[in-house]
Backbone as CSV, one residue per row, in Angstrom:
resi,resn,N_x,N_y,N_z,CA_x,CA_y,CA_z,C_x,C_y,C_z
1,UNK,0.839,-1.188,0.000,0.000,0.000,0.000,0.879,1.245,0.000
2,UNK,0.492,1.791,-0.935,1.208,3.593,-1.435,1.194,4.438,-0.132
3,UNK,1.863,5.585,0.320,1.552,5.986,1.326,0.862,6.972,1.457
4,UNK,0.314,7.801,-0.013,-0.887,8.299,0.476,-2.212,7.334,0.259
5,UNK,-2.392,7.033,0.020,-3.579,5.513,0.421,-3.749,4.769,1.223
6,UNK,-2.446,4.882,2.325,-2.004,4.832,3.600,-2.520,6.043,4.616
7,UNK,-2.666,7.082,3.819,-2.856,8.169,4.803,-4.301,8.052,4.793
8,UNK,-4.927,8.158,3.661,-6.202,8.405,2.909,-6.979,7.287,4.228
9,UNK,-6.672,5.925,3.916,-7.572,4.844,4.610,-7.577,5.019,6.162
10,UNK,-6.241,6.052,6.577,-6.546,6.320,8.113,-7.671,7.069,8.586
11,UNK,-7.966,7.984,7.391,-8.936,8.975,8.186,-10.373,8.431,7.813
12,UNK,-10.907,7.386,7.294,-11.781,6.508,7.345,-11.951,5.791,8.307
13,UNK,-12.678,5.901,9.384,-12.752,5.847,10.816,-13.947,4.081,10.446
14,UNK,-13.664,3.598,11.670,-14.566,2.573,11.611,-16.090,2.611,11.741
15,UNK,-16.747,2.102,11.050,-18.200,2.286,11.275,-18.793,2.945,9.692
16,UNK,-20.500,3.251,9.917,-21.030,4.002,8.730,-20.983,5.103,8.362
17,UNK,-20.982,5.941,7.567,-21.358,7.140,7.717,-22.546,7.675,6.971
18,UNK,-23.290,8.761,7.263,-24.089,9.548,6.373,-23.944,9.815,5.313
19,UNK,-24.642,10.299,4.520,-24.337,10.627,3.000,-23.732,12.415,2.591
20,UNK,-23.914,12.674,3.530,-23.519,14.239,3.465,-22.367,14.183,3.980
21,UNK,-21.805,13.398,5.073,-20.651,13.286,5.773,-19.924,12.129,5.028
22,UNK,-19.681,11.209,4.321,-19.238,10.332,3.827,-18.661,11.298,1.871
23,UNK,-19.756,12.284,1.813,-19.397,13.489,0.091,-18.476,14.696,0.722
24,UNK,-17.976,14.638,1.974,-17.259,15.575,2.454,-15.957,14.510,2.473
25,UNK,-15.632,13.518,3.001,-14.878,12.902,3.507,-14.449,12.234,2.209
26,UNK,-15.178,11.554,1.480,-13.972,11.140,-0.115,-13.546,12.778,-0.946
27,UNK,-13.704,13.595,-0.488,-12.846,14.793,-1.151,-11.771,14.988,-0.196
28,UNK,-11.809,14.852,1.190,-10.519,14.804,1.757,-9.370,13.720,1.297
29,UNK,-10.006,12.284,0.878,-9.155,11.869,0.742,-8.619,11.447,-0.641
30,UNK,-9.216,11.910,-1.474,-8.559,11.981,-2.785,-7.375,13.029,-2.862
31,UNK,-6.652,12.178,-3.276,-4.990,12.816,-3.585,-3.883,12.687,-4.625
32,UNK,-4.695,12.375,-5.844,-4.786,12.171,-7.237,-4.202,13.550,-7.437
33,UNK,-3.382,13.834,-8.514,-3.051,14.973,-9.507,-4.268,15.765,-10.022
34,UNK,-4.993,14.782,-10.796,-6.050,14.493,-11.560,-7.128,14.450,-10.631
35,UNK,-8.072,15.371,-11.484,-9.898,15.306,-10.978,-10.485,13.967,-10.996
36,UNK,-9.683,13.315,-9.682,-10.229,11.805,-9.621,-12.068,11.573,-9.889
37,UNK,-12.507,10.824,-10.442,-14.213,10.328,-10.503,-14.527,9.844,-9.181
38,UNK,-15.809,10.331,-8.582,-16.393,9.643,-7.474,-16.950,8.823,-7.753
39,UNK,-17.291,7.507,-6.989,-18.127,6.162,-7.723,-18.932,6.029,-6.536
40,UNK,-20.083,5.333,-6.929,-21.330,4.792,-5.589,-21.033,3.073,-5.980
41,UNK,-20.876,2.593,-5.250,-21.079,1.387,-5.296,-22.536,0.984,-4.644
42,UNK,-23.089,-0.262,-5.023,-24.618,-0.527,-3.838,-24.846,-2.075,-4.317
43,UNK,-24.720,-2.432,-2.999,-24.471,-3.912,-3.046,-26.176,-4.463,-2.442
44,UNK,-26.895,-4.931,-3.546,-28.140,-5.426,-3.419,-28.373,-6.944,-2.547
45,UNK,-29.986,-7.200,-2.251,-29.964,-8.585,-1.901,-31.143,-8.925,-2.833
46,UNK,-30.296,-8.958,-4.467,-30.830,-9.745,-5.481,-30.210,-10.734,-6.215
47,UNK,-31.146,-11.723,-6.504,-30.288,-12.647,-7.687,-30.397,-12.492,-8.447
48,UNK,-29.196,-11.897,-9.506,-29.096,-11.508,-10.938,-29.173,-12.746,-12.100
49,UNK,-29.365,-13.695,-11.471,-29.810,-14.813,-12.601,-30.806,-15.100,-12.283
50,UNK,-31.878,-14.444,-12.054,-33.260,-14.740,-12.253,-33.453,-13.421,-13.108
51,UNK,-34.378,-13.611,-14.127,-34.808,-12.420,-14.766,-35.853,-11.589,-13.876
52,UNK,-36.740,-12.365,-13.031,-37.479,-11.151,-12.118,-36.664,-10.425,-11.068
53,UNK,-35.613,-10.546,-11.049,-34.854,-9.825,-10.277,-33.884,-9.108,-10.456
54,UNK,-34.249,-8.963,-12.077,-32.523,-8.016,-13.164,-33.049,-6.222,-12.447
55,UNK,-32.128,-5.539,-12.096,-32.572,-4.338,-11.311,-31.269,-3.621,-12.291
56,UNK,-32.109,-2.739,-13.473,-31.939,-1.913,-14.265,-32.928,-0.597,-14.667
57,UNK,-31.663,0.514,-14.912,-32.716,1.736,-15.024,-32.081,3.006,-15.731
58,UNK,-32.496,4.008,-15.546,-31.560,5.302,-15.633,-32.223,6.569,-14.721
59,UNK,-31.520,7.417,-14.066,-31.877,8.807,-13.479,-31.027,9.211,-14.375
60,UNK,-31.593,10.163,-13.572,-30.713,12.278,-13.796,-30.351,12.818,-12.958
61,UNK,-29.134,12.798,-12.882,-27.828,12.946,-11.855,-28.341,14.727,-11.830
62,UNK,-28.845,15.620,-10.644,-28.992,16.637,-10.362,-27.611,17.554,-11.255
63,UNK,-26.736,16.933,-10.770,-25.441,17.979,-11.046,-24.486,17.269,-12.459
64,UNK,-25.159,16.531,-12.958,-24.217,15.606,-14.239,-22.786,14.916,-13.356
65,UNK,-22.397,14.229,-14.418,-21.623,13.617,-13.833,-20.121,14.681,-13.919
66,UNK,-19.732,15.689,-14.542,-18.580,16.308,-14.730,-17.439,15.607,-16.216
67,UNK,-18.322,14.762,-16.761,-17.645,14.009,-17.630,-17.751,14.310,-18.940
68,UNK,-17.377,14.699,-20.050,-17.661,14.681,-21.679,-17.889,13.422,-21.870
69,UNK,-19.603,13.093,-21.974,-19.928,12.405,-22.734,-20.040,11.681,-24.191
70,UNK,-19.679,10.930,-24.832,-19.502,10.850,-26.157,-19.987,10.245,-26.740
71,UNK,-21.506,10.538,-27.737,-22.967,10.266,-27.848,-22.531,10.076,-29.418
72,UNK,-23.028,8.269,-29.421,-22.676,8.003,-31.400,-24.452,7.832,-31.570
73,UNK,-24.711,7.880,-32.697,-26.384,8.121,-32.846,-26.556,6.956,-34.382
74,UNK,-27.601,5.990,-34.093,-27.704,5.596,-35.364,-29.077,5.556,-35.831
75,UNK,-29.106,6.827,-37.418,-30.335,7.294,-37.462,-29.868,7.578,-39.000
76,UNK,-31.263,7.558,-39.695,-31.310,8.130,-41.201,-32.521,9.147,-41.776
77,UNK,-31.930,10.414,-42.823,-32.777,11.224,-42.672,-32.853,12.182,-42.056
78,UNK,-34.379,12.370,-41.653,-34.248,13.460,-41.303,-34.063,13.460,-39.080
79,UNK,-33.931,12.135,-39.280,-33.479,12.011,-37.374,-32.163,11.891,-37.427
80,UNK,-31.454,11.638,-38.379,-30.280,11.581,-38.493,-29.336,12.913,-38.384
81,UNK,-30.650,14.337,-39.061,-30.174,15.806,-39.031,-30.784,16.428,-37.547
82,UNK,-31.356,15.414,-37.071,-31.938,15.895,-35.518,-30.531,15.682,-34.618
83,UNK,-30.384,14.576,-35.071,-29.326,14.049,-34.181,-28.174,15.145,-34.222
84,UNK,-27.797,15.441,-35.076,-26.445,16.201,-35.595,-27.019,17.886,-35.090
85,UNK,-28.231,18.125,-34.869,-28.308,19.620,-34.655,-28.351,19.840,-32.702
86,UNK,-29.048,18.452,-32.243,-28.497,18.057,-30.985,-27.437,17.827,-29.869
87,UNK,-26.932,17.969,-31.028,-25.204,17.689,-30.677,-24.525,16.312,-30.364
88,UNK,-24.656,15.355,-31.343,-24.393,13.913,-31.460,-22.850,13.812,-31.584
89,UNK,-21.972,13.395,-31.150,-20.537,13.059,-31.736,-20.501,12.722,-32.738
90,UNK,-20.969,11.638,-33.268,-21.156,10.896,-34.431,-22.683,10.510,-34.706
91,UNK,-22.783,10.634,-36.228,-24.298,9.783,-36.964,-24.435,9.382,-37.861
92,UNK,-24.577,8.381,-37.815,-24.753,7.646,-39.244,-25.817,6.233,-39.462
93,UNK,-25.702,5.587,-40.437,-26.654,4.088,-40.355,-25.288,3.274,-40.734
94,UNK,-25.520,2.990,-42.152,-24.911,1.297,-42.788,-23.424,2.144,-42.835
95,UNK,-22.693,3.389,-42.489,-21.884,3.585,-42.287,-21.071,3.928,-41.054
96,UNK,-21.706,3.798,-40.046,-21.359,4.185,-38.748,-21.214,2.238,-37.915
97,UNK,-22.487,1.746,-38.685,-22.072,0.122,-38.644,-21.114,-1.053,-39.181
98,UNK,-20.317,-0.232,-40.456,-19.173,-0.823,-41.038,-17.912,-0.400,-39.977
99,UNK,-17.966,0.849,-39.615,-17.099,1.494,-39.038,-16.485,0.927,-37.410
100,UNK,-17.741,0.265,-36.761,-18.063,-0.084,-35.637,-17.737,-1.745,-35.848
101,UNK,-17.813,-2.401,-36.789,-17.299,-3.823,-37.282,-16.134,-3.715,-37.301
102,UNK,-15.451,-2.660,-38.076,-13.813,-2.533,-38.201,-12.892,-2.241,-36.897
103,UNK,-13.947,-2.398,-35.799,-13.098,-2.012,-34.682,-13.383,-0.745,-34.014
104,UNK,-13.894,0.492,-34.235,-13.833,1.614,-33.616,-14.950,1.703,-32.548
105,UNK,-14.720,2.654,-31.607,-15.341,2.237,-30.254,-15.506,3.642,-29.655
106,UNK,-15.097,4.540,-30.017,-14.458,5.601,-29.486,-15.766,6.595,-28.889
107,UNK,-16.730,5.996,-28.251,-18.027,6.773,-28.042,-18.282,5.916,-26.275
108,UNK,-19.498,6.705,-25.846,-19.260,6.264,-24.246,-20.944,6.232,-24.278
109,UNK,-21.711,6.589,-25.401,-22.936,6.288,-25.193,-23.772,6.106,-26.554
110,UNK,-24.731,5.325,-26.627,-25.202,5.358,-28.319,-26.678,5.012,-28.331
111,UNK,-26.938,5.537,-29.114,-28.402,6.004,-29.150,-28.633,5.314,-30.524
112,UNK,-30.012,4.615,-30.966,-30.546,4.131,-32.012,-32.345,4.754,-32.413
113,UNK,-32.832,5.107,-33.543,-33.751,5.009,-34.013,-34.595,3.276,-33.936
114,UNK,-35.582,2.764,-33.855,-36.385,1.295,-33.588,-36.000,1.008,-35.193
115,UNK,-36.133,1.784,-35.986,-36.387,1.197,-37.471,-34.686,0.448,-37.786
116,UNK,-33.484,1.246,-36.981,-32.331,0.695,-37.316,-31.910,-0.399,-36.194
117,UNK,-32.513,-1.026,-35.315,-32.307,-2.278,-34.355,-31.833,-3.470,-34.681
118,UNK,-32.337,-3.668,-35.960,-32.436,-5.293,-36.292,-30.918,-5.139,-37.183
119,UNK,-30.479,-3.999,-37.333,-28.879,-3.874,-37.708,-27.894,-3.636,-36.924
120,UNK,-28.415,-2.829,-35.835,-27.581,-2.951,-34.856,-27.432,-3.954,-33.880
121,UNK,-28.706,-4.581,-33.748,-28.692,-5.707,-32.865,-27.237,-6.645,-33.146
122,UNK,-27.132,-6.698,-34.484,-26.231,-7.619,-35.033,-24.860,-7.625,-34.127
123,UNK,-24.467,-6.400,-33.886,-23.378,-5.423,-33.083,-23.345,-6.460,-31.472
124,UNK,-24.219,-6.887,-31.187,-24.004,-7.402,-30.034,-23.220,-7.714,-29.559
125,UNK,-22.638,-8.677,-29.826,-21.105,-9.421,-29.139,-20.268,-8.262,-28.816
126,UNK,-20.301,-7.077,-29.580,-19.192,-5.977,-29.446,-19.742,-4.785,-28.799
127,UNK,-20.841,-4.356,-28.901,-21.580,-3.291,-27.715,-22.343,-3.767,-26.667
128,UNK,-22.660,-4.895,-26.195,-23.120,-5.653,-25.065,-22.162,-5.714,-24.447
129,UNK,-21.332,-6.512,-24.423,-20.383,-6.453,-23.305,-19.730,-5.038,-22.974
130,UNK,-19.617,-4.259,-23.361,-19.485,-2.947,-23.459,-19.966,-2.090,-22.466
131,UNK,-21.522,-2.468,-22.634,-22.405,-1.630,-21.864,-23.042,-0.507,-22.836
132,UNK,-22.571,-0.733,-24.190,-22.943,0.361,-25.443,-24.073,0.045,-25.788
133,UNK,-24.949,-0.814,-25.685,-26.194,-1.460,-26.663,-27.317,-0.463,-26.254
134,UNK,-27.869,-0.042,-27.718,-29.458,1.117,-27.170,-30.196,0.395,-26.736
135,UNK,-30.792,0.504,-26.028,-31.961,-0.624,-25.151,-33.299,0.623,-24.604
136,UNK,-34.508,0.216,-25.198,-35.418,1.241,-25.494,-35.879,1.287,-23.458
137,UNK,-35.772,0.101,-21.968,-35.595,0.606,-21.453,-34.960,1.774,-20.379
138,UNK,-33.936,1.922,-21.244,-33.235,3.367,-20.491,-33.442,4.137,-21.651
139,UNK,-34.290,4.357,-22.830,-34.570,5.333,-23.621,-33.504,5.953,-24.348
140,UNK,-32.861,4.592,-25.181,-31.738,4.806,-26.043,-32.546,4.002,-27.289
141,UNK,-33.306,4.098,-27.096,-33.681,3.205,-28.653,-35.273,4.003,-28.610
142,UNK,-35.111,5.256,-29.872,-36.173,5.980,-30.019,-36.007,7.045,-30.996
143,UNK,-37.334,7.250,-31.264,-36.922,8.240,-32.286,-36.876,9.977,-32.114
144,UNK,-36.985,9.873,-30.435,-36.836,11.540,-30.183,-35.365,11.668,-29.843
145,UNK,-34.767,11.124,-30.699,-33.221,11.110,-30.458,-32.660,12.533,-29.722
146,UNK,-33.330,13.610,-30.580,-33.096,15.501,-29.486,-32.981,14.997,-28.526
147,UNK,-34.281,14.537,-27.747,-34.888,14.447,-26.529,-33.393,13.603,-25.822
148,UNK,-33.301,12.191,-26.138,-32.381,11.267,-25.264,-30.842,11.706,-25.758
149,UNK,-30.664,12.689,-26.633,-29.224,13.504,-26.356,-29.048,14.251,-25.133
150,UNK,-30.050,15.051,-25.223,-30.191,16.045,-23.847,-29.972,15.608,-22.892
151,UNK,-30.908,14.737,-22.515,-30.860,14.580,-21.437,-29.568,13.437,-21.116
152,UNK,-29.117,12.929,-22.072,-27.598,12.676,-21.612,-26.716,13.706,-21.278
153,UNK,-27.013,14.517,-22.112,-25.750,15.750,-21.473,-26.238,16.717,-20.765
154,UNK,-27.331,16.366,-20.136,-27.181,16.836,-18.424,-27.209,16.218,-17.335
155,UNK,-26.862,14.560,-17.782,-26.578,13.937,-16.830,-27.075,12.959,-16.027
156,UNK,-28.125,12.052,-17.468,-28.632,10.947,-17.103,-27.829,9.628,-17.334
157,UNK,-27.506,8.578,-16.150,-26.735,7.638,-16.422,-27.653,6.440,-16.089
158,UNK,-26.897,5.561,-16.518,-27.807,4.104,-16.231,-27.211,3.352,-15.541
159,UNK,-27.790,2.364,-14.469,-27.361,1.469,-13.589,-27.827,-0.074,-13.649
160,UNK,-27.341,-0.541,-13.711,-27.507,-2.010,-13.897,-26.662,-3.141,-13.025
161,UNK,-27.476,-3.892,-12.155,-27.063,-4.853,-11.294,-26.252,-5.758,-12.139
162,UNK,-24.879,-6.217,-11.699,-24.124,-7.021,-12.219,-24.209,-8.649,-11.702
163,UNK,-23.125,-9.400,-12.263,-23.684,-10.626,-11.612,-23.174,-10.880,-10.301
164,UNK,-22.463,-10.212,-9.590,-22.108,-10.726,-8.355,-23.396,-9.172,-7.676
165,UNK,-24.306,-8.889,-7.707,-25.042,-8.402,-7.242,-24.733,-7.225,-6.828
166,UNK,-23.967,-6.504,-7.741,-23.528,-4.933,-7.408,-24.016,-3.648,-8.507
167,UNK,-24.064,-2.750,-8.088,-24.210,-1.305,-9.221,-22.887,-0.740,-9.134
168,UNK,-22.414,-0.625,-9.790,-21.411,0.518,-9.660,-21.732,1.825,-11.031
169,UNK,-21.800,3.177,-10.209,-22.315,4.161,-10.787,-21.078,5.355,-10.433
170,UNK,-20.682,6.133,-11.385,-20.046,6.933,-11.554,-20.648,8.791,-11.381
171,UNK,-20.465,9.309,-10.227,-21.430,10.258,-9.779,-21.086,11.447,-9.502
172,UNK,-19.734,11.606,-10.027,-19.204,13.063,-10.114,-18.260,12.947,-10.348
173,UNK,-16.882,14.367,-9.518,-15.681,14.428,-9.570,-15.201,14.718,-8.372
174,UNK,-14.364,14.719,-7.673,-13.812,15.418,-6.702,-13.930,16.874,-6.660
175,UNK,-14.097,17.650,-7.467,-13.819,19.322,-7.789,-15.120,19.558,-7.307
176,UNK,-16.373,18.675,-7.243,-17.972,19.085,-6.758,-17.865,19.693,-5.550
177,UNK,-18.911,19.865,-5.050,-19.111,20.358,-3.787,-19.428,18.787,-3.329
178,UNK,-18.923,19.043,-1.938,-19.722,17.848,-0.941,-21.687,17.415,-0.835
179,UNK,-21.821,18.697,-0.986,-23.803,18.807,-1.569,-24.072,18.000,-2.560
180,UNK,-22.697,18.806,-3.780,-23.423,18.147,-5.232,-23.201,16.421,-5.271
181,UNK,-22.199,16.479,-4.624,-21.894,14.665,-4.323,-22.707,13.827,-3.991
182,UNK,-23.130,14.346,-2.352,-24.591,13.893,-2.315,-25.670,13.767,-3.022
183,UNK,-25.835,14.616,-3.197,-27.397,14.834,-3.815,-27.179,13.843,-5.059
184,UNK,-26.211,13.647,-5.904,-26.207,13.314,-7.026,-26.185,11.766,-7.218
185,UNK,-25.564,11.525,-5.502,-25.660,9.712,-4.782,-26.918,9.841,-4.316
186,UNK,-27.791,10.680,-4.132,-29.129,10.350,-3.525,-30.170,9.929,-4.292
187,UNK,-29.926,10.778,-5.619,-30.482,10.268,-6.874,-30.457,8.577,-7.313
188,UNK,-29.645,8.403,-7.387,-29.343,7.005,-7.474,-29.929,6.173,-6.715
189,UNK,-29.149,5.980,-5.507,-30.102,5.752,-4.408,-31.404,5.148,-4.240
190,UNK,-31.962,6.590,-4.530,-33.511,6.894,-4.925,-33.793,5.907,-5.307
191,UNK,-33.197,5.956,-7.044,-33.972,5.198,-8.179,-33.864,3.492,-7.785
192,UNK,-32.386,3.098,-7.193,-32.544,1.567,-7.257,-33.338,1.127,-6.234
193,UNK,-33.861,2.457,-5.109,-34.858,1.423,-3.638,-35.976,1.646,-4.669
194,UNK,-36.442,2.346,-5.559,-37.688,2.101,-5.989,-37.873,1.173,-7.061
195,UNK,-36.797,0.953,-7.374,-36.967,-0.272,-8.493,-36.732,-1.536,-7.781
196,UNK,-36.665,-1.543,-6.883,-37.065,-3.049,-6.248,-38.151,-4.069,-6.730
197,UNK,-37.440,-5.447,-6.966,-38.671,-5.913,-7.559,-39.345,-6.461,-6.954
198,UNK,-40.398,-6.773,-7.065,-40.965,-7.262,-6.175,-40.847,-9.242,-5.674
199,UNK,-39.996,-9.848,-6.536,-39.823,-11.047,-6.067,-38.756,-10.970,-5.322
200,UNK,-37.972,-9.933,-4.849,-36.914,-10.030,-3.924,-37.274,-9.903,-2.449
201,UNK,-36.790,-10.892,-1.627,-37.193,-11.116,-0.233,-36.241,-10.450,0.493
202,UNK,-36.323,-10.027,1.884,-35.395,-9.752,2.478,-34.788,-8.560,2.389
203,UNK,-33.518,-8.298,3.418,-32.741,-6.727,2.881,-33.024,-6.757,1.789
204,UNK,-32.913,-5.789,1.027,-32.716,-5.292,-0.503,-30.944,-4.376,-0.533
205,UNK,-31.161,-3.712,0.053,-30.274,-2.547,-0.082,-29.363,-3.192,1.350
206,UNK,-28.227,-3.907,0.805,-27.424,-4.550,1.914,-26.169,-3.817,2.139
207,UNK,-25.927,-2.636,0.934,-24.726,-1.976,1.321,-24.255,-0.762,0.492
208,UNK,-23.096,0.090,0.909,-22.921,0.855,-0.290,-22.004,1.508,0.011
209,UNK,-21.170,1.769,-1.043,-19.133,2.676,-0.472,-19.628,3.772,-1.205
210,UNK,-18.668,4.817,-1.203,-18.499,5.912,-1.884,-17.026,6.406,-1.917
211,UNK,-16.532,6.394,-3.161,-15.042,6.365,-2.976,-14.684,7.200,-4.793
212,UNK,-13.147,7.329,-4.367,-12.979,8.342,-5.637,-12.048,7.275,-6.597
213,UNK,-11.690,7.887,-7.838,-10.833,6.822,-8.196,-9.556,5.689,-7.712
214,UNK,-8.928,6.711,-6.882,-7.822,6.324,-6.222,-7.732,6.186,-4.716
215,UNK,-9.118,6.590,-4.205,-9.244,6.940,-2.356,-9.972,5.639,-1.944
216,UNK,-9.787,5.161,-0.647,-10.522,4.130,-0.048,-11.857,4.597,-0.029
217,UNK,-12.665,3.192,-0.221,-14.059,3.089,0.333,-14.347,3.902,1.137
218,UNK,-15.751,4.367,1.671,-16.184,4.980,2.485,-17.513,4.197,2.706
219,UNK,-17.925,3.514,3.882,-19.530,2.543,3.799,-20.564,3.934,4.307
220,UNK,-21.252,3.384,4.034,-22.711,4.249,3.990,-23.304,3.537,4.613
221,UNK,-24.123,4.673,5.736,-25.060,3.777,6.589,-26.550,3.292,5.736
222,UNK,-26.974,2.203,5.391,-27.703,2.145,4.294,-29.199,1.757,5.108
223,UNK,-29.389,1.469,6.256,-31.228,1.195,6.868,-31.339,2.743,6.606
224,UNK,-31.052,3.736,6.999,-31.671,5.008,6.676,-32.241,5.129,5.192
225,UNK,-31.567,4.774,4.731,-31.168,5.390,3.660,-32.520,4.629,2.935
226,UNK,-32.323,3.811,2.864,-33.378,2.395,2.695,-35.029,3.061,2.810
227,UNK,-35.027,3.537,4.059,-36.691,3.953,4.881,-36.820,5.237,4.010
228,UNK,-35.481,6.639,3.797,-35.416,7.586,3.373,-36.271,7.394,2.138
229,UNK,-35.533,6.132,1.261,-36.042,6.712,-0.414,-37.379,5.431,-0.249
230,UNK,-37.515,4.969,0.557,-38.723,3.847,-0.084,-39.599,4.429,-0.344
């Protein structure tokens, strides 16, 4: 262990903390050069191999995440000139899909029209594992493409339970305020106690860190938190 990560994990005291006191305390201990990323972790009590229990979604991070998003759009026409007056990185159809076969990747979010699916679907093996695939429930597969640009670039992200039963969500920067930190983990929060499904027994919400790229964990006291957003 490095010795500021040494220093960092000392002042992480034993026990939970609050969410306002836990968005104060990973800015103390980030000590990165660099505008380290804050992350929420939230460790569920679901089984991700049951399909009634896949716990997926998207909010709107109050304060965005602090990140340049990089929005590829696949659309023809005249959604294709929506896309581009929206402010799309990239747009295209049967050329943005040759391009994406040959290897290029260079986008962090992608948006589809329904009429172009059954071509992109094809893409799977290479934007599924990714986390790139438009999927019409987080409102990437539509034709108000304006609409689901926007509101990416002010700061709607998506969360999705993995298979060892975790979210990990990316929820600011260090440079935020301790408020905007919060608030922007509360959002989240929010959204996964209400998407609880209903075949899940028991805790739901069994845990949750808050930590920066390079700074130790921080646990979150999570029964509050739990009663707070239900």
């Amino acid at each position: 262990m490095g010795k500021h990560l040494k220093d960092a994990k000392a002042q992480v005291e034993a026990g939970l903390y609050g969410l306002r006191e836990a968005s104060e305390l990973v800015k103390r201990t980030a000590y990165a050069k660099f505008d380290e990323t804050v992350d929420l972790v939230i460790r569920l009590g679901v089984d991700p191999k049951r399909a009634d229990q896949m716990v997926r979604g998207t909010t709107v991070l109050p304060h965005g995440t602090g990140k340049k998003v990089r929005i590829a759009v696949f659309a023809r026409g005249e959604k294709e000139q929506e896309a581009r007056q929206a402010g799309a990185d990239v747009v295209g159809a049967d050329d943005l899909l040759e391009k994406i076969k040959e290897g290029w990747l260079e986008f962090d979010q992608a948006i589809s029209t329904p009429d172009l699916m059954a071509s992109v679907g094809k893409l799977g093996k290479v934007l599924g594992p990714r986390g790139l695939m438009p999927n019409p429930k987080t409102g990437t597969v539509t034709f108000d493409v304006g609409k689901a640009i926007r509101e990416i670039r002010t700061g709607r992200i998506e969360y999705k339970v993995d298979k060892a039963g975790l979210i990990h969500v990316p929820i600011g920067k260090v440079s935020f305020t301790g408020a905007q930190i919060a608030e922007n983990a509360q959002a989240v929060l929010s959204a996964v106690v209400k998407a609880k499904p209903s075949s899940s027994k028991g805790k739901y919400l069994k845990g949750s860190t808050l930590s920066s790229t390079m700074g130790p964990g921080i646990p979150l006291e999570c029964a509050s938190l739990a009663r707070q957003f239900a």
